[in-house]
C-alpha positions in Angstrom: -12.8 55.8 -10.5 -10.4 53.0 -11.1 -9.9 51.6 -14.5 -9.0 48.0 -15.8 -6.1 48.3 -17.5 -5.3 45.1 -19.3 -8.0 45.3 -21.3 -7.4 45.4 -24.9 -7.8 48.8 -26.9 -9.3 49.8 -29.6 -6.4 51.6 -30.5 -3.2 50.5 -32.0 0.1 51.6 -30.6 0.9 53.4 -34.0 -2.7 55.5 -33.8 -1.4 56.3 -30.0 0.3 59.5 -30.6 3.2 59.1 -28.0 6.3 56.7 -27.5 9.0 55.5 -25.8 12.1 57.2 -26.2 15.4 55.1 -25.4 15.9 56.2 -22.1 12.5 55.2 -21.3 10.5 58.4 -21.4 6.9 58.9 -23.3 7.1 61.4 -25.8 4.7 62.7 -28.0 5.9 61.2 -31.7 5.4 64.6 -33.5 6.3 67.3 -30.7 8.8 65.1 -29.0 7.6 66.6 -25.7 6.4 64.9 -22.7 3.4 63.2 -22.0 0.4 64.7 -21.1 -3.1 63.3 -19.9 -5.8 65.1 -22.1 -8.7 64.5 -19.4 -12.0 65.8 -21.5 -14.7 66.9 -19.3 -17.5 66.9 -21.7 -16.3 63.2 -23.4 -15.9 60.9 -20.6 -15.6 58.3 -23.2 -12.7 59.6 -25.1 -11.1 60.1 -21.6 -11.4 56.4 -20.6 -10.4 55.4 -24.1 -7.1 57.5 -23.9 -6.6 55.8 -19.9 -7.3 52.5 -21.6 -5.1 53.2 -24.4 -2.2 54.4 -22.9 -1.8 51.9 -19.6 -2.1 49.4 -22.6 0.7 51.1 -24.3 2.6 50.5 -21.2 1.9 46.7 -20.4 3.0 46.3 -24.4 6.2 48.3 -24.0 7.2 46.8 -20.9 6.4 42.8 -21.4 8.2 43.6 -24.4 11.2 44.4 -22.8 10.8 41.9 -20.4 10.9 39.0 -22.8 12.7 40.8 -25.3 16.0 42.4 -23.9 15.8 41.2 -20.4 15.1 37.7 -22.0 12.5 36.6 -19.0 9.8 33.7 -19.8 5.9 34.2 -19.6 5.0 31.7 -17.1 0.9 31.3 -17.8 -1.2 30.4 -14.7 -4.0 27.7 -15.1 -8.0 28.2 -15.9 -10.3 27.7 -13.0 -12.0 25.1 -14.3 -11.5 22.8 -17.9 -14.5 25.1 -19.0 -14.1 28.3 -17.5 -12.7 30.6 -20.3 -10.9 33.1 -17.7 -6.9 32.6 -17.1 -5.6 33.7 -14.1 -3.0 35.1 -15.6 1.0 35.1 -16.0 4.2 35.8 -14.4 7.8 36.5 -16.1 10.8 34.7 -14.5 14.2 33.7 -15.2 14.6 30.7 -17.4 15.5 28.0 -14.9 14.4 30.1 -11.9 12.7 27.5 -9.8 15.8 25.0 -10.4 18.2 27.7 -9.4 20.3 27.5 -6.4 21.4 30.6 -6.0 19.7 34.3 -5.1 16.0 34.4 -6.4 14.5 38.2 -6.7 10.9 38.2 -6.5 8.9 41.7 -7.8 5.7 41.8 -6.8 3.9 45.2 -7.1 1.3 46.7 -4.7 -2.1 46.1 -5.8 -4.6 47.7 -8.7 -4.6 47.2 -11.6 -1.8 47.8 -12.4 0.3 44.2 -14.5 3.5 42.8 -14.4 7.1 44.9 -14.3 5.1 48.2 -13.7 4.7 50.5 -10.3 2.7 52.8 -11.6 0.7 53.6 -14.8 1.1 57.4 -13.6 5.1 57.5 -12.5 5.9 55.7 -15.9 3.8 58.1 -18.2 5.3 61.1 -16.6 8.4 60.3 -15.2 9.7 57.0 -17.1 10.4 53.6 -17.1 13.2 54.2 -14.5 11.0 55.2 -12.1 7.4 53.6 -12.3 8.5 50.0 -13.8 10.4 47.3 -12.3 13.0 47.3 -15.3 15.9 48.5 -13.3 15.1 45.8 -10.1 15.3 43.3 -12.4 18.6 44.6 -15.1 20.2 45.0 -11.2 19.4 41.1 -10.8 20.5 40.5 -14.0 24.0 42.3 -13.5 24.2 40.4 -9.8 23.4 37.2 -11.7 20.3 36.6 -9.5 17.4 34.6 -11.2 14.1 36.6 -11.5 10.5 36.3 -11.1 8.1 39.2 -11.6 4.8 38.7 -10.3 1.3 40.2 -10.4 0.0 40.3 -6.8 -4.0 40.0 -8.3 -2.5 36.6 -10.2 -0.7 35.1 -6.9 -2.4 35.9 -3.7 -6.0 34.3 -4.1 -5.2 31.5 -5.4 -3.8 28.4 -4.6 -0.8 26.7 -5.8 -3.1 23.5 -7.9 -4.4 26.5 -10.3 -0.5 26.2 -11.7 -0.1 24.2 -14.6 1.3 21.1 -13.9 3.3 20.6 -16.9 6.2 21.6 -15.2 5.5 20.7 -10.7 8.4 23.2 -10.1 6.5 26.3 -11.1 3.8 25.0 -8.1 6.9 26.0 -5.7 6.8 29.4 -6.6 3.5 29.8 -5.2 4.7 28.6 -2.3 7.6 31.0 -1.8 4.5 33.8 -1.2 
C-alpha cells in the first residue's frame, strides 16, 4: 500500500514524539533512541496516521534545511488552469541558478511519493539524513560552488514547460534541461 505523503497531518511536529538530532538522526525526544515504526495491526488508522505523520515530519525538516541553512529558493510551479485549485508543485534551486554560467547540479529523486531533497522516507527515519536525503549532494555543490536545483520527478516529467510561471521566462529553461 503506498501512501501520499505530502499530505498535511493532523499532528503537529511537537505532538510527534521523535526528532532530529544534529547529525541528522530521528530520535525519540524522551528515550533518545532510534526510531521505530509502531505498525498496529488491529488500528490500521493509527498506523497510517503515524506513516502520514512522520514522512510529513520529514518533508518539514528537510525544506527546512533546504531554505534555511543551505539557503536554496522554492521555485512554485503554475496551476493547470486560472481555475483549477491544484499546483503542480515546487522545486528548490540556487538563487540565480538559471542565469548561472557555471556547473549546474540537478537532484531529481526516483519516483513515489516521496518530495523534494529526500531518497527515501524509510533510509532517513532509520538511518538519517546522510543517507536517505539529498542534503549532502547538494552541501557537496555548495562547497564546489556549483548552483543547485532539486527537483521532484512527479512535479517535472508530465508536464510541460508553459505550466511555469512566467514571471521570470528563465525558470521555463529549467524544464527544458529534463
Amino acid at each position: 500500500m503506498m501512501l501520499e505523503c505530502s499530505e498535511p497531518s493532523n499532528q503537529t511536529s511537537s505532538d510527534f514524539p521523535y526528532f532530529f538530532t544534529e547529525d541528522g538522526q530521528l530520535c525519540h525526544r524522551d528515550t533518545m533512541k532510534p526510531y521505530q515504526f509502531l505498525f498496529k495491526l488491529n488500528d490500521v488508522h493509527g498506523t497510517v496516521r503515524e506513516h502520514l505523520t512522520l514522512c510529513h515530519c520529514i518533508t518539514q525538516h528537510v525544506c527546512s534545511l533546504l531554505e534555511n541553512k543551505l539557503k536554496l529558493v522554492k521555485v512554485h510551479l503554475d496551476k493547470r488552469t486560472q481555475s483549477d485549485d491544484y499546483s503542480l508543485g515546487f522545486v528548490y534551486m540556487s538563487p540565480g541558478a538559471l542565469n548561472h554560467n557555471g556547473t549546474l547540479m540537478v537532484l531529481i529523486q526516483d519516483k513515489g511519493t516521496v518530495r523534494c531533497g529526500v531518497w527515501s522516507w524509510r533510509a532517513v527515519a532509520h538511518e538519517g539524513l546522510d543517507r536517505g536525503s539529498q542534503i549532502p549532494y547538494v552541501r557537496c555543490a555548495l562547497e564546489e560552488s556549483c548552483v543547485r536545483t532539486v527537483l521532484t520527478i512527479q512535479h517535472v516529467c508530465f508536464y510541460r514547460p508553459q505550466h511555469v510561471i512566467q514571471r521570470q521566462t528563465t525558470q521555463a529553461s529549467l524544464l527544458e534541461l529534463i
